[in-house]
mmCIF file of the N, C-alpha and C atoms, coordinates in Angstrom:
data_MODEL
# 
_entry.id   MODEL 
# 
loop_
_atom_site.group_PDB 
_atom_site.id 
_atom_site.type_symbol 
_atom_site.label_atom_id 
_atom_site.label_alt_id 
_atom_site.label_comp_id 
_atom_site.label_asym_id 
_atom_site.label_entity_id 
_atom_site.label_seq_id 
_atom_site.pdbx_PDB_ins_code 
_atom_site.Cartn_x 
_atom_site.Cartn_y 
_atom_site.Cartn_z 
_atom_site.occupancy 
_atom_site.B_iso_or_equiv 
_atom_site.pdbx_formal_charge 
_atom_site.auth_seq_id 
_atom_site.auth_comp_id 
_atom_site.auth_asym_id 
_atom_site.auth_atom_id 
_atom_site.pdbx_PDB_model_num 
ATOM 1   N N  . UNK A 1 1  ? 0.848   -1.173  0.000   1.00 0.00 ? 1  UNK A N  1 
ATOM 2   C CA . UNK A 1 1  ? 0.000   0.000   0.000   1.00 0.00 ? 1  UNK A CA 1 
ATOM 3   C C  . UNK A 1 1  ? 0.885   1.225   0.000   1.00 0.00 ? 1  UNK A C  1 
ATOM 4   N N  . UNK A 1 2  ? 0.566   2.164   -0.806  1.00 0.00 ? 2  UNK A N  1 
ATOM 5   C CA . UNK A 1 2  ? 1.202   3.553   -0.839  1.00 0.00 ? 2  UNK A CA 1 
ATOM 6   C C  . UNK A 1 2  ? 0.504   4.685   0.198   1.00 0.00 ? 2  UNK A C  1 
ATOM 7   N N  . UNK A 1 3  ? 1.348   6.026   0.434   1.00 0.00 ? 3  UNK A N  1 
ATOM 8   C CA . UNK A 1 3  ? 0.793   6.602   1.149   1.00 0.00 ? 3  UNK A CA 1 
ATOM 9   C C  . UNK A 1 3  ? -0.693  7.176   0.170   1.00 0.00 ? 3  UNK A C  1 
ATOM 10  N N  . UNK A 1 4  ? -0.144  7.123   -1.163  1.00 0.00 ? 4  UNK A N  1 
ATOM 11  C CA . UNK A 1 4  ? -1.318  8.095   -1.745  1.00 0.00 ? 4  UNK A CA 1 
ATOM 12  C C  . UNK A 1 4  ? -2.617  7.363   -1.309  1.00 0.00 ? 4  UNK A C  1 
ATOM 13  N N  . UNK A 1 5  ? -2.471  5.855   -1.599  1.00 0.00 ? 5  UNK A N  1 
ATOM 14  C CA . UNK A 1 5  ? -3.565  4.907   -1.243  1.00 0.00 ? 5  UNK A CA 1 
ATOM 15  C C  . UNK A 1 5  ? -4.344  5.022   -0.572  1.00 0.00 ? 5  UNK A C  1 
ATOM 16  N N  . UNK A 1 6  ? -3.328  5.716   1.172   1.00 0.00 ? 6  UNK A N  1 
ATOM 17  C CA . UNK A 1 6  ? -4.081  6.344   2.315   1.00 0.00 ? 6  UNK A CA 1 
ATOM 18  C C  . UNK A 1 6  ? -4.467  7.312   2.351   1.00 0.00 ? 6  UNK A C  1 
ATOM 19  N N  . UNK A 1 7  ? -3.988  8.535   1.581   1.00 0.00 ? 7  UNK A N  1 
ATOM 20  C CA . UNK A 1 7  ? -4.674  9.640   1.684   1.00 0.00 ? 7  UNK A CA 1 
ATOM 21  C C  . UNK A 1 7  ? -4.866  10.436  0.809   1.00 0.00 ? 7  UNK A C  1 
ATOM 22  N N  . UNK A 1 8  ? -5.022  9.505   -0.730  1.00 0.00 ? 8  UNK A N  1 
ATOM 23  C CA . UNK A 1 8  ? -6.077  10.184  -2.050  1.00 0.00 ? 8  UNK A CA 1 
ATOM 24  C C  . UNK A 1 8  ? -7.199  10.341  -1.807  1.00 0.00 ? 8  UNK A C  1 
ATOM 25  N N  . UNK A 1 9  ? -7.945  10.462  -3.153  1.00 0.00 ? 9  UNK A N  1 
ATOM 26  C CA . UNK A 1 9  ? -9.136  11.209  -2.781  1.00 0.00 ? 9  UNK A CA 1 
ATOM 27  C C  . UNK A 1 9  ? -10.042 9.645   -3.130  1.00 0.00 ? 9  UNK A C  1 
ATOM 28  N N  . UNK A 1 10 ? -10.943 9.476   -2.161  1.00 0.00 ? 10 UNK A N  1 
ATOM 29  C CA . UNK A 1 10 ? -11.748 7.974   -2.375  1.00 0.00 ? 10 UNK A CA 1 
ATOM 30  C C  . UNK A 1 10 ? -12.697 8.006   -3.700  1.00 0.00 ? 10 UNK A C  1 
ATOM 31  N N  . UNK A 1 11 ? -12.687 6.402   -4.173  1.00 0.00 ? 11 UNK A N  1 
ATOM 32  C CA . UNK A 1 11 ? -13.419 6.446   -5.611  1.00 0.00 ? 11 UNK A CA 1 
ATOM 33  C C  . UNK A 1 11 ? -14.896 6.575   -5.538  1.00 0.00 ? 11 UNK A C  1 
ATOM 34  N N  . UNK A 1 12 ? -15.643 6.823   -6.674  1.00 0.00 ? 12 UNK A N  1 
ATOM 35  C CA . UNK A 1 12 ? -16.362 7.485   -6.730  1.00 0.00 ? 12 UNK A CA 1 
ATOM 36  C C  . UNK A 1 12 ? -17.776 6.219   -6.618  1.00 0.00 ? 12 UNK A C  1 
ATOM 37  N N  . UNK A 1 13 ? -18.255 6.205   -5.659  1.00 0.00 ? 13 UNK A N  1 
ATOM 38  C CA . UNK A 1 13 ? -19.250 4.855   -5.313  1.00 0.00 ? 13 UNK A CA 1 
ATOM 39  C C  . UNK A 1 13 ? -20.639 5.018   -6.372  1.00 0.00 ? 13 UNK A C  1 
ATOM 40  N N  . UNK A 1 14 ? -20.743 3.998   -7.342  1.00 0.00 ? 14 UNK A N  1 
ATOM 41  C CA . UNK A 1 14 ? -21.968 4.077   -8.428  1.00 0.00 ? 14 UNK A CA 1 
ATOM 42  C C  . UNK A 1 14 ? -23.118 3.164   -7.980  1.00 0.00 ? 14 UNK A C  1 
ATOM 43  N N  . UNK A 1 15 ? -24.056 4.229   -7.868  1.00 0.00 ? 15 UNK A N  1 
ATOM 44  C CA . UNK A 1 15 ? -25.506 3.345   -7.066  1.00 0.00 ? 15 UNK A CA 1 
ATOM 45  C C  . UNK A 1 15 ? -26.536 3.402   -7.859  1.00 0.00 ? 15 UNK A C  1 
ATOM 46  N N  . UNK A 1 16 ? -27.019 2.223   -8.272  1.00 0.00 ? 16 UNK A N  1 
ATOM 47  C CA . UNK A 1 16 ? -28.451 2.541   -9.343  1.00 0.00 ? 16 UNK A CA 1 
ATOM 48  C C  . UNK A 1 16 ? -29.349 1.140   -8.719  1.00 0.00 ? 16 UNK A C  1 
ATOM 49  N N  . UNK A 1 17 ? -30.688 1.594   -9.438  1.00 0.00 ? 17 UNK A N  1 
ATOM 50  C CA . UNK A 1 17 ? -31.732 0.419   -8.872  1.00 0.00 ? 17 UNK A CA 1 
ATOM 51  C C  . UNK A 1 17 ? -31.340 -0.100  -10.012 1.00 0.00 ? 17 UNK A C  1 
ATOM 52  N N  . UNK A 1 18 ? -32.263 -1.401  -9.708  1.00 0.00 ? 18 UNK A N  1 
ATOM 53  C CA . UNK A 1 18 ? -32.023 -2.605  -10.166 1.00 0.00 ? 18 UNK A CA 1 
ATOM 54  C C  . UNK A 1 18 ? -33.296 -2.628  -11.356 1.00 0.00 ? 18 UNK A C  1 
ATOM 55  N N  . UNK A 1 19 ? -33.652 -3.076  -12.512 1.00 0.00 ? 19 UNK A N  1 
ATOM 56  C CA . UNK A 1 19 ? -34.638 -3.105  -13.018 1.00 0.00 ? 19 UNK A CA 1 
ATOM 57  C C  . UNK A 1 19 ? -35.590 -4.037  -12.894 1.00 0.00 ? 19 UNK A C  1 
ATOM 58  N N  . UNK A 1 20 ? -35.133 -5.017  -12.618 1.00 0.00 ? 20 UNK A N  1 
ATOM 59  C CA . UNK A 1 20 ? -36.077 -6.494  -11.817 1.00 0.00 ? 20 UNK A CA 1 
ATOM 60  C C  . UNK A 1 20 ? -36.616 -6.380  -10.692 1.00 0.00 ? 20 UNK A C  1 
ATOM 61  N N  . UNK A 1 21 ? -35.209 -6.481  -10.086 1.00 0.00 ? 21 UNK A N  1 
ATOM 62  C CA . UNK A 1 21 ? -35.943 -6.896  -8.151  1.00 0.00 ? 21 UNK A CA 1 
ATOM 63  C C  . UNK A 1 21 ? -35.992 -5.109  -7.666  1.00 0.00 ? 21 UNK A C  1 
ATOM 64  N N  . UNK A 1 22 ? -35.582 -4.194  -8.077  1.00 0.00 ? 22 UNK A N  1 
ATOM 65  C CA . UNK A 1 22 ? -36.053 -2.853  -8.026  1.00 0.00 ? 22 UNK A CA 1 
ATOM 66  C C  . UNK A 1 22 ? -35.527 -2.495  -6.648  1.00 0.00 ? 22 UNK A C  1 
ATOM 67  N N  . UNK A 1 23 ? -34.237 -2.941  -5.865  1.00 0.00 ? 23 UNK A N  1 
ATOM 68  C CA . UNK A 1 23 ? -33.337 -2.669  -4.933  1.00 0.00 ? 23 UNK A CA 1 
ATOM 69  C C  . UNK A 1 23 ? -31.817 -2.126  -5.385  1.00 0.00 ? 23 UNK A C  1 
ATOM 70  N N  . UNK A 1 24 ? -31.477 -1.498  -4.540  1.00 0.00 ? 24 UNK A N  1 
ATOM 71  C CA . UNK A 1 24 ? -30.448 -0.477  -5.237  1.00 0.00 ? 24 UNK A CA 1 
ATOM 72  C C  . UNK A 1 24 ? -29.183 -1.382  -4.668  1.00 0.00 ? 24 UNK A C  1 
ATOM 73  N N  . UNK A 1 25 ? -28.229 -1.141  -5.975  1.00 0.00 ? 25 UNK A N  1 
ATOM 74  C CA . UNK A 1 25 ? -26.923 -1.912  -5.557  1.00 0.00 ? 25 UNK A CA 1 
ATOM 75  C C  . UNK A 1 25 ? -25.851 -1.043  -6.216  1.00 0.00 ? 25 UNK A C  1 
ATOM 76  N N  . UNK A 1 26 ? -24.747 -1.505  -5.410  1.00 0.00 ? 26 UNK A N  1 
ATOM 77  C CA . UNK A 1 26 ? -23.336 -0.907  -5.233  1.00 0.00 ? 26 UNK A CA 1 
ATOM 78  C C  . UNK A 1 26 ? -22.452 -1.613  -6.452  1.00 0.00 ? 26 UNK A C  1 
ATOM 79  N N  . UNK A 1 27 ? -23.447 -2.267  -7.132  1.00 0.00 ? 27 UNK A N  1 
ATOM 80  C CA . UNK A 1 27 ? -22.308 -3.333  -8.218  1.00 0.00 ? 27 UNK A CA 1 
ATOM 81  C C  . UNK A 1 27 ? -22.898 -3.394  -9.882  1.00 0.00 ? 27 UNK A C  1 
ATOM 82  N N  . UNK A 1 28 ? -23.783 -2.055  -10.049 1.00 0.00 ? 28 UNK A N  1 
ATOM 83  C CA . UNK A 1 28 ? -24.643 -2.286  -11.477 1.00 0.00 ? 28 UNK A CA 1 
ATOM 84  C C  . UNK A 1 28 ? -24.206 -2.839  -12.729 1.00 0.00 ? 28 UNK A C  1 
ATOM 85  N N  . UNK A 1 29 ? -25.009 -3.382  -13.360 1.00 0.00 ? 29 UNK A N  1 
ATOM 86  C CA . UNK A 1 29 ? -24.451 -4.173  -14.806 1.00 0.00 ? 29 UNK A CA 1 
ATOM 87  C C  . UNK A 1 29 ? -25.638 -3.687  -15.349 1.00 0.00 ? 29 UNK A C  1 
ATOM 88  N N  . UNK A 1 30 ? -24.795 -2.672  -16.069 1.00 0.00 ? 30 UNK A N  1 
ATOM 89  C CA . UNK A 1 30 ? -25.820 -1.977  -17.513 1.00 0.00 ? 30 UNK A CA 1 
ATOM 90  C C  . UNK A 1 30 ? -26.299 -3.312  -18.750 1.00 0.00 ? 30 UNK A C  1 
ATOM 91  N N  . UNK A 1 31 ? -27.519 -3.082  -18.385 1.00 0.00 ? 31 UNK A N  1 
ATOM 92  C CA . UNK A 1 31 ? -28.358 -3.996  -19.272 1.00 0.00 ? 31 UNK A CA 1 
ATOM 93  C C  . UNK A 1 31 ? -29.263 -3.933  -20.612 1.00 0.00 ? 31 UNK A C  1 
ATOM 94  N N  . UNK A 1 32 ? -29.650 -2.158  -20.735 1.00 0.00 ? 32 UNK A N  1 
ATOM 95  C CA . UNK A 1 32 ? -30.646 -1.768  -21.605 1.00 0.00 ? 32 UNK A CA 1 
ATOM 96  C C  . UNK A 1 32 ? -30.099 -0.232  -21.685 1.00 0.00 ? 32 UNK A C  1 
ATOM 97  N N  . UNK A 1 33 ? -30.627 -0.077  -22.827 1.00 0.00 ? 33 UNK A N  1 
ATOM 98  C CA . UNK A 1 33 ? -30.653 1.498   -23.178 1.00 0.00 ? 33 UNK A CA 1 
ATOM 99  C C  . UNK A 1 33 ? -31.305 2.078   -24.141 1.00 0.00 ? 33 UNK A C  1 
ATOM 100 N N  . UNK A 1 34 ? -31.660 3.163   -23.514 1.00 0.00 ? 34 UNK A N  1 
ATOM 101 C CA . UNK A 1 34 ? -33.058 3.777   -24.276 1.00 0.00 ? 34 UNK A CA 1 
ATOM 102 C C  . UNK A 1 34 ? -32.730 4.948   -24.759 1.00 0.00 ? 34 UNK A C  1 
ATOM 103 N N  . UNK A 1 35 ? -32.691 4.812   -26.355 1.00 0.00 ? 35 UNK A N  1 
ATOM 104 C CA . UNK A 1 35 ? -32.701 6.338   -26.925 1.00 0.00 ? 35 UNK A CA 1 
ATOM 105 C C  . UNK A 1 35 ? -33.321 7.068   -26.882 1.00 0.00 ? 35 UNK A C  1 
ATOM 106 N N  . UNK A 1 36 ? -33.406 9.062   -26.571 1.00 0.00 ? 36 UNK A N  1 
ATOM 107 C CA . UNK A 1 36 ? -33.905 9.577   -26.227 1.00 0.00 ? 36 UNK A CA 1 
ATOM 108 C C  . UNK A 1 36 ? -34.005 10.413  -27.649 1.00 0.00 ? 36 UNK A C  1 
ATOM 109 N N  . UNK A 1 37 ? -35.308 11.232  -28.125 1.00 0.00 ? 37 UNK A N  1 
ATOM 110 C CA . UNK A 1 37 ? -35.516 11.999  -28.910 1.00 0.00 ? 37 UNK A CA 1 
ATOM 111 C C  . UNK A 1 37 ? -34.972 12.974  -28.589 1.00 0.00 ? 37 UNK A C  1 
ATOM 112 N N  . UNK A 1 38 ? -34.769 13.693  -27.879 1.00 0.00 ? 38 UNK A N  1 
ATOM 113 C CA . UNK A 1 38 ? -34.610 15.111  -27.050 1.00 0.00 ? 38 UNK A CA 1 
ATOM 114 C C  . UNK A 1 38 ? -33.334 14.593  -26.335 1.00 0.00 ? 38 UNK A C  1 
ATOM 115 N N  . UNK A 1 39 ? -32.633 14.781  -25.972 1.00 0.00 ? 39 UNK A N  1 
ATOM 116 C CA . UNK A 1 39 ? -31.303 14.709  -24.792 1.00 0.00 ? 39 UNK A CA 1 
ATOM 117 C C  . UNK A 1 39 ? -30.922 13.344  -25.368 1.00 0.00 ? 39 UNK A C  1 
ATOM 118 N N  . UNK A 1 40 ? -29.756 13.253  -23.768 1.00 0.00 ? 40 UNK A N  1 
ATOM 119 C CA . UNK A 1 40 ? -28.955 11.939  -24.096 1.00 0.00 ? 40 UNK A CA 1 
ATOM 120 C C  . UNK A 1 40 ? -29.869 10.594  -23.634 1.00 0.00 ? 40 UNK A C  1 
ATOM 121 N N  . UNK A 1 41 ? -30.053 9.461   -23.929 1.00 0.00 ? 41 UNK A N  1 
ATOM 122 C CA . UNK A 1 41 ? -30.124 8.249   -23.507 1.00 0.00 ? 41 UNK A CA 1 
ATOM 123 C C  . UNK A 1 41 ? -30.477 7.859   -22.440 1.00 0.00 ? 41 UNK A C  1 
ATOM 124 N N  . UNK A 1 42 ? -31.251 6.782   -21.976 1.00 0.00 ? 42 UNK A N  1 
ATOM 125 C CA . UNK A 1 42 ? -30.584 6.649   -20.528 1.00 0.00 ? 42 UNK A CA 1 
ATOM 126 C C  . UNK A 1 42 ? -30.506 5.379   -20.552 1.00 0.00 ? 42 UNK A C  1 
ATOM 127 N N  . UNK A 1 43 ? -29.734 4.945   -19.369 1.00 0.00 ? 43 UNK A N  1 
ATOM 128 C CA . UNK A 1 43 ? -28.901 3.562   -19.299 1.00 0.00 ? 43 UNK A CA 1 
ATOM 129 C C  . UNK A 1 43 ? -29.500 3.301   -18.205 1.00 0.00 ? 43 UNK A C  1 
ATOM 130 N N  . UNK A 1 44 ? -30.216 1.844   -18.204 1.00 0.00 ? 44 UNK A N  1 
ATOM 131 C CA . UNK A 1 44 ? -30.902 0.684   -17.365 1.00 0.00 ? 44 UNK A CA 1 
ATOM 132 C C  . UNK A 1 44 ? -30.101 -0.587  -16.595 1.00 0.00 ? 44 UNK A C  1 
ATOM 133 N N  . UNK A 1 45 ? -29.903 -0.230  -15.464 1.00 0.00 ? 45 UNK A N  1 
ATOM 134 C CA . UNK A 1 45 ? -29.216 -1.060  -14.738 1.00 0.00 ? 45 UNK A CA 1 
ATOM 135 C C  . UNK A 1 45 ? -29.718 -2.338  -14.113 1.00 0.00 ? 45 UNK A C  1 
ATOM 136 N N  . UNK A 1 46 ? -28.838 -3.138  -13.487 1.00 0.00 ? 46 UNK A N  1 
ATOM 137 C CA . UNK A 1 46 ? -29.714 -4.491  -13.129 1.00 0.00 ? 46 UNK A CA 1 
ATOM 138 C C  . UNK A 1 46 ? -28.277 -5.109  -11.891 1.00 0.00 ? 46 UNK A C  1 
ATOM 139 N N  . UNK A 1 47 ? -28.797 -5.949  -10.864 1.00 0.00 ? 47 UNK A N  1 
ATOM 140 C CA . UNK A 1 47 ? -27.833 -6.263  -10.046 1.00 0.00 ? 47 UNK A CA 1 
ATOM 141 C C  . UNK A 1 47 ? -27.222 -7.265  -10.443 1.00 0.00 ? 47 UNK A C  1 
ATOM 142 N N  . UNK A 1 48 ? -25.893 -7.936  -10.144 1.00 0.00 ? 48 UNK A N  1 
ATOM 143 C CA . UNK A 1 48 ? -25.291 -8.556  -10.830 1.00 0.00 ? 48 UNK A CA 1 
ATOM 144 C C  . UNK A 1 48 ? -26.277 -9.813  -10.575 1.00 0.00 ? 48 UNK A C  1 
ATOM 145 N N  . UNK A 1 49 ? -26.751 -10.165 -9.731  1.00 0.00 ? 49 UNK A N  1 
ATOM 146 C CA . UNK A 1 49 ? -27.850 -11.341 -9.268  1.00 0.00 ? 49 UNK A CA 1 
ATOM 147 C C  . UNK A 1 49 ? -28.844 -11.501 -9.971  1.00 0.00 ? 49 UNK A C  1 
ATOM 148 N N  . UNK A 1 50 ? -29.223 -10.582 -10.779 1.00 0.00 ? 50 UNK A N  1 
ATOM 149 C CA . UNK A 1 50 ? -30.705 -10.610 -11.568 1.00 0.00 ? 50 UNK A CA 1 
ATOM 150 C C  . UNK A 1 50 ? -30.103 -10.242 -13.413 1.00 0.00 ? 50 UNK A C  1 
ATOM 151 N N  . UNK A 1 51 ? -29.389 -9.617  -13.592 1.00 0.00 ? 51 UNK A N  1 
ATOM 152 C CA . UNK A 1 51 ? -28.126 -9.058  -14.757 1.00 0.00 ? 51 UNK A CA 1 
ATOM 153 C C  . UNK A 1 51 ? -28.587 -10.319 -15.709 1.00 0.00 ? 51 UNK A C  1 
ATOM 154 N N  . UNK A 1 52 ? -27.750 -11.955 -15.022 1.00 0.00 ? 52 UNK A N  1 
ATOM 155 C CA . UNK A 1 52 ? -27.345 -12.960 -15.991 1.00 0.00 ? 52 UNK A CA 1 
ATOM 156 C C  . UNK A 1 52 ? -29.231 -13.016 -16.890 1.00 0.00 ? 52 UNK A C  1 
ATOM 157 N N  . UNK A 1 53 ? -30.316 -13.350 -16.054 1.00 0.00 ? 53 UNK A N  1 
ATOM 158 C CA . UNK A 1 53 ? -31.826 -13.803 -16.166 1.00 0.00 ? 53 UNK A CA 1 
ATOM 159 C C  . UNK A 1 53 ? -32.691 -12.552 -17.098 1.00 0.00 ? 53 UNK A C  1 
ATOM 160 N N  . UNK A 1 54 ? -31.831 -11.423 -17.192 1.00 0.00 ? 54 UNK A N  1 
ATOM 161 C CA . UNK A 1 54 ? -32.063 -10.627 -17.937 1.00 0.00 ? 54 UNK A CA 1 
ATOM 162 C C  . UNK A 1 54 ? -31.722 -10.539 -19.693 1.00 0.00 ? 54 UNK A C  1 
ATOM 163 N N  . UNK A 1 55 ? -30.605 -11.031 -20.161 1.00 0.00 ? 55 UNK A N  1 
ATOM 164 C CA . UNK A 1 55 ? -29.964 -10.871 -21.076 1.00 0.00 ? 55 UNK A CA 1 
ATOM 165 C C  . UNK A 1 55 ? -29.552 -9.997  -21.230 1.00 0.00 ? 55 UNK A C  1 
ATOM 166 N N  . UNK A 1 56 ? -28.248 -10.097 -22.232 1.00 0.00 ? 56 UNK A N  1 
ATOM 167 C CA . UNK A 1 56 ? -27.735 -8.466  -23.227 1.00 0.00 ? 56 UNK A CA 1 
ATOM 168 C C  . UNK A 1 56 ? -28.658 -7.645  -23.755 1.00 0.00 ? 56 UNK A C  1 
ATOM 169 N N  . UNK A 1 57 ? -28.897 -5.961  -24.019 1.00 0.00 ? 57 UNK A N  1 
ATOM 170 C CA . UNK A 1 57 ? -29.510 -5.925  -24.717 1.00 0.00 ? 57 UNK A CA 1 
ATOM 171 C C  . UNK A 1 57 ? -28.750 -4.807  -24.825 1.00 0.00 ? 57 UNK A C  1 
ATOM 172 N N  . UNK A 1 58 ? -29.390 -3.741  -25.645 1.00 0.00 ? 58 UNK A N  1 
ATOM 173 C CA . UNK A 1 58 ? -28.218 -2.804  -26.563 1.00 0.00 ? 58 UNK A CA 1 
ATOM 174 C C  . UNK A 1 58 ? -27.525 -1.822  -25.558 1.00 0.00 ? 58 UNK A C  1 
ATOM 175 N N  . UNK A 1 59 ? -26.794 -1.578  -25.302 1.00 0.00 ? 59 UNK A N  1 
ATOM 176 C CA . UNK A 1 59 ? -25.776 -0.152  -24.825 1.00 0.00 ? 59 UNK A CA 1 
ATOM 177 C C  . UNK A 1 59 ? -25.430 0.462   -25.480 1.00 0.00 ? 59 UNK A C  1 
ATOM 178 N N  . UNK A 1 60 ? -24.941 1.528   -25.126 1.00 0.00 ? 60 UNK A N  1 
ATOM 179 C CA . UNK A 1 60 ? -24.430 2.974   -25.757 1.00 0.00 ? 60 UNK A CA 1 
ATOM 180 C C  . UNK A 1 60 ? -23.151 2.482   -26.399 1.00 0.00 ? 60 UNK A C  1 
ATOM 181 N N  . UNK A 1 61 ? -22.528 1.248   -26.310 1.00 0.00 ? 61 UNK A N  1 
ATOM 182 C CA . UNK A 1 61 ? -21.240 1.125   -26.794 1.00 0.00 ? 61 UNK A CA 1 
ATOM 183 C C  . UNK A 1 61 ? -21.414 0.361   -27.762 1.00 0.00 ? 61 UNK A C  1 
ATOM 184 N N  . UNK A 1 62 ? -22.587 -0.115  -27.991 1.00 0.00 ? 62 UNK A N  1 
ATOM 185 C CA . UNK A 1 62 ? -23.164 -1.393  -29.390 1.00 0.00 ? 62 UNK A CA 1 
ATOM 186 C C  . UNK A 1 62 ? -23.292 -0.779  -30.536 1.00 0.00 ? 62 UNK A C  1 
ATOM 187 N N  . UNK A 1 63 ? -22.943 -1.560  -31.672 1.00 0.00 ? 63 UNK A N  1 
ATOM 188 C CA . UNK A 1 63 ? -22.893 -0.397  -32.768 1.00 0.00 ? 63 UNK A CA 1 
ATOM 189 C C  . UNK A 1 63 ? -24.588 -1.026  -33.624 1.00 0.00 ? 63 UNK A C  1 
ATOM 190 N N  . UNK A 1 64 ? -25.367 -0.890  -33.348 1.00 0.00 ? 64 UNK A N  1 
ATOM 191 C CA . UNK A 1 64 ? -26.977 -0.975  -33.690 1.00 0.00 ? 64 UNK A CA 1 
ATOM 192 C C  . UNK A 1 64 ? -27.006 -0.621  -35.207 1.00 0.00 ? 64 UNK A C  1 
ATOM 193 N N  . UNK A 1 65 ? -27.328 -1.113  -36.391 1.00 0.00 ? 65 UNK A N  1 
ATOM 194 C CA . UNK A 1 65 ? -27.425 -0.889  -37.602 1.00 0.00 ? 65 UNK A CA 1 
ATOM 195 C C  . UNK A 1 65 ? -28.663 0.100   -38.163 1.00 0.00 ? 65 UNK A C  1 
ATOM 196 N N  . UNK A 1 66 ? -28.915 0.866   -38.973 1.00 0.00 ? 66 UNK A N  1 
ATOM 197 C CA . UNK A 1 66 ? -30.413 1.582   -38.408 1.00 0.00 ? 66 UNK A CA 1 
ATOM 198 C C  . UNK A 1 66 ? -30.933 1.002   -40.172 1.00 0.00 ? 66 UNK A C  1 
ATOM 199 N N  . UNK A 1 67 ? -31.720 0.647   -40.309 1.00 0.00 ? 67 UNK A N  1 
ATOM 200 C CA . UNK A 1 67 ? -32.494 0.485   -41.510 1.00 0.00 ? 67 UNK A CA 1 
ATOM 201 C C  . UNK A 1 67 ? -32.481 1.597   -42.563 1.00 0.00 ? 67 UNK A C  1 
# 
């Protein structure tokens, strides 16, 4: 362990509900994403416990083909 280790600045804790069981967790796995007409997107999270029973479905990083 370094000193910075001890006295940087702490990381930044990411909390989102869950889209299934609808309880908030400290460990999200982006699952869905919804394009927005107006603004940016938003990204649908899921706990890693409920994540697998969900499937993949598109993210902001998927390259989606448009007709």
């Amino acid at each position: 362990m370094t000193s910075e280790g001890l006295t940087g600045p702490t990381p930044a804790v990411t909390v989102a509900l869950c889209i299934k069981c609808k309880k908030n967790t400290s460990a999200p796995v982006a699952v869905r994403w919804i394009q927005s007409m107006s603004g940016p997107g938003t990204t649908l999270y899921a706990c890693p416990n409920c994540a697998p029973k969900l499937g993949a479905g598109p993210t902001p990083d998927d390259d989606i083909p448009t007709p």
